[in-house]
BAFI-3210 file (N, C-alpha, C; in Angstrom, 3 decimals, decimal comma, padded with zeros to 6 digits):
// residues 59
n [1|2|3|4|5|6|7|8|9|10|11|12|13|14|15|16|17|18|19|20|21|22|23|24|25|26|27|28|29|30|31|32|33|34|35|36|37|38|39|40|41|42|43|44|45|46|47|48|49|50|51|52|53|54|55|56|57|58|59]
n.u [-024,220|-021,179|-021,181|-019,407|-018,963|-017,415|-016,156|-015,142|-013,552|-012,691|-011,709|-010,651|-008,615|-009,163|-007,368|-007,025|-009,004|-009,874|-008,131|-008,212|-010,820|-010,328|-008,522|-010,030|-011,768|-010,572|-009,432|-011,710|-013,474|-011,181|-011,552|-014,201|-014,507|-016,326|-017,110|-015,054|-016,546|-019,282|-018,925|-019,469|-018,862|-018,764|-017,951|-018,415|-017,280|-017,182|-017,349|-015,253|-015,682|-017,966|-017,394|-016,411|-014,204|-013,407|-015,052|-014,443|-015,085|-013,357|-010,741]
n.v [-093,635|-095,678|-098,599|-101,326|-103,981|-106,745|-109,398|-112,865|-114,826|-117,878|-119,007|-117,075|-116,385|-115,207|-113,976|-112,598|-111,350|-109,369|-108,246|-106,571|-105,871|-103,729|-102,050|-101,430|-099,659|-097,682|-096,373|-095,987|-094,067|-092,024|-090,717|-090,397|-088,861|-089,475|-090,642|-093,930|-095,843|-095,825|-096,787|-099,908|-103,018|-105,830|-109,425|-111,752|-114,762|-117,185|-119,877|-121,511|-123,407|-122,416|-120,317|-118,748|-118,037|-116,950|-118,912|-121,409|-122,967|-121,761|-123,586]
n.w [012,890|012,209|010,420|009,493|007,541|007,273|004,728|005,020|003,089|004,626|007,511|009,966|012,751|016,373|017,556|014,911|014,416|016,518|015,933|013,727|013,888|015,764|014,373|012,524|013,188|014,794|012,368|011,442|012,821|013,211|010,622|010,512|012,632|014,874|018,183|018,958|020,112|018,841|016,291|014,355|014,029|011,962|011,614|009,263|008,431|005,345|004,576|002,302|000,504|-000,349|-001,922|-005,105|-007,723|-010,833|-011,611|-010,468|-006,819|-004,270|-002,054]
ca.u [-023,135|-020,697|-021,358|-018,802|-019,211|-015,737|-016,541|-013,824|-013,424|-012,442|-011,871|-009,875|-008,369|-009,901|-006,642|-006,489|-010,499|-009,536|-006,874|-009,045|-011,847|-009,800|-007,915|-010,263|-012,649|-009,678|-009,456|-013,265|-013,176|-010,397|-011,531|-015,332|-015,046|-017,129|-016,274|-015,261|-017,933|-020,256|-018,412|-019,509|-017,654|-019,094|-017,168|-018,461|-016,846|-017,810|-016,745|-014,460|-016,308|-018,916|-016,918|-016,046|-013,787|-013,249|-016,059|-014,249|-014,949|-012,099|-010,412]
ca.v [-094,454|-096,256|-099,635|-101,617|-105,267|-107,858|-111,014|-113,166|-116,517|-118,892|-118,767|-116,195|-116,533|-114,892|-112,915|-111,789|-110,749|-108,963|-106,743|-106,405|-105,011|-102,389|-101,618|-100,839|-098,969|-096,691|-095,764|-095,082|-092,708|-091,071|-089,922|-089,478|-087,896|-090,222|-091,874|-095,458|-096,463|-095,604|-097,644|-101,030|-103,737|-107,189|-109,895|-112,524|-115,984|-117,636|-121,188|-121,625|-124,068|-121,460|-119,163|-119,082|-116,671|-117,691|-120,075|-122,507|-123,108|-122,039|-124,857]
ca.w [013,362|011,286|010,396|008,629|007,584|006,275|004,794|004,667|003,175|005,467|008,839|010,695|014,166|017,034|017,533|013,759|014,291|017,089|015,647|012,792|015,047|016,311|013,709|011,253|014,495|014,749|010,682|010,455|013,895|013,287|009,439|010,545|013,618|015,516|019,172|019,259|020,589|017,770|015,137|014,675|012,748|011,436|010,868|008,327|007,904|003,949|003,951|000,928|-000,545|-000,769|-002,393|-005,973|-008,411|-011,936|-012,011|-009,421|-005,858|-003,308|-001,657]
c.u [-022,617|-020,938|-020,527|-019,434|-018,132|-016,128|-015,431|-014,176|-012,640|-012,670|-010,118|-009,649|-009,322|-008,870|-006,610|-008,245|-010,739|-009,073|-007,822|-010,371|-011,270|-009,002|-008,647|-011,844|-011,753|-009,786|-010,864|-013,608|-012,427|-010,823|-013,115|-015,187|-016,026|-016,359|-016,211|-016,371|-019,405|-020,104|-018,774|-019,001|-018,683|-018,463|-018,091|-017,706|-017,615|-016,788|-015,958|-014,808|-018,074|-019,136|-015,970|-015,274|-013,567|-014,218|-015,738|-014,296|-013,596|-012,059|-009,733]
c.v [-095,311|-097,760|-101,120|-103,216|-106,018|-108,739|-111,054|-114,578|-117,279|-118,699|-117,880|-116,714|-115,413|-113,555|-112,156|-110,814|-109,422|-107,449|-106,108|-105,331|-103,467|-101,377|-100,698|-099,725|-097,632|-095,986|-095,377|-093,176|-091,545|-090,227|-089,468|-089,020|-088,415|-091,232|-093,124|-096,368|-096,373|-096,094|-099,154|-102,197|-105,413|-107,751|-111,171|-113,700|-116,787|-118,898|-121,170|-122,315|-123,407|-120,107|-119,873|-117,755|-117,653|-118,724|-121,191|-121,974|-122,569|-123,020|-124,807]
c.w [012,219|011,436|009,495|008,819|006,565|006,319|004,400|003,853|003,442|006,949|009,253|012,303|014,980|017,250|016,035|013,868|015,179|016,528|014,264|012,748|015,085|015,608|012,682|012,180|014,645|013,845|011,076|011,938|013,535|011,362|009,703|011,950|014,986|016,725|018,821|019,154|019,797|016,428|015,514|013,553|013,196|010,907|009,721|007,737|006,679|004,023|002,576|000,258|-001,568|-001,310|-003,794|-006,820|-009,887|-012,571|-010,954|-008,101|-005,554|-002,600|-000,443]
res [x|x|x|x|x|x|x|x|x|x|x|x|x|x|x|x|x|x|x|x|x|x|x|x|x|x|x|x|x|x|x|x|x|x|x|x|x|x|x|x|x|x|x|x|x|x|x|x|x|x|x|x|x|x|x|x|x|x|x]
***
């Protein structure tokens, strides 16, 4: 079974997590072959202060 996992940093809405869900449940089905229902998606919220690129914190 497929298992995906999106970290994001910050916070996402509930509707963008949503569409997000399903959206990316659709893509992995429809290229492996696998029902719905056997795809599973993790979302991952990373505080921005706990996320850094360049050497600095995001803000």
């Amino acid at each position: 079974m497929p298992i995906l996992t999106l970290e994001n940093a910050g916070k996402l809405t509930k509707e963008q997590k949503d569409q997000l869900i399903e959206e990316m449940t659709d893509i992995v089905a429809k290229l492996t072959g696998k029902p719905k229902n056997y795809v599973y998606v993790m979302i991952k919220e990373i505080d921005r202060e706990n996320f850094g690129i360049g050497g600095k914190a995001l803000k």
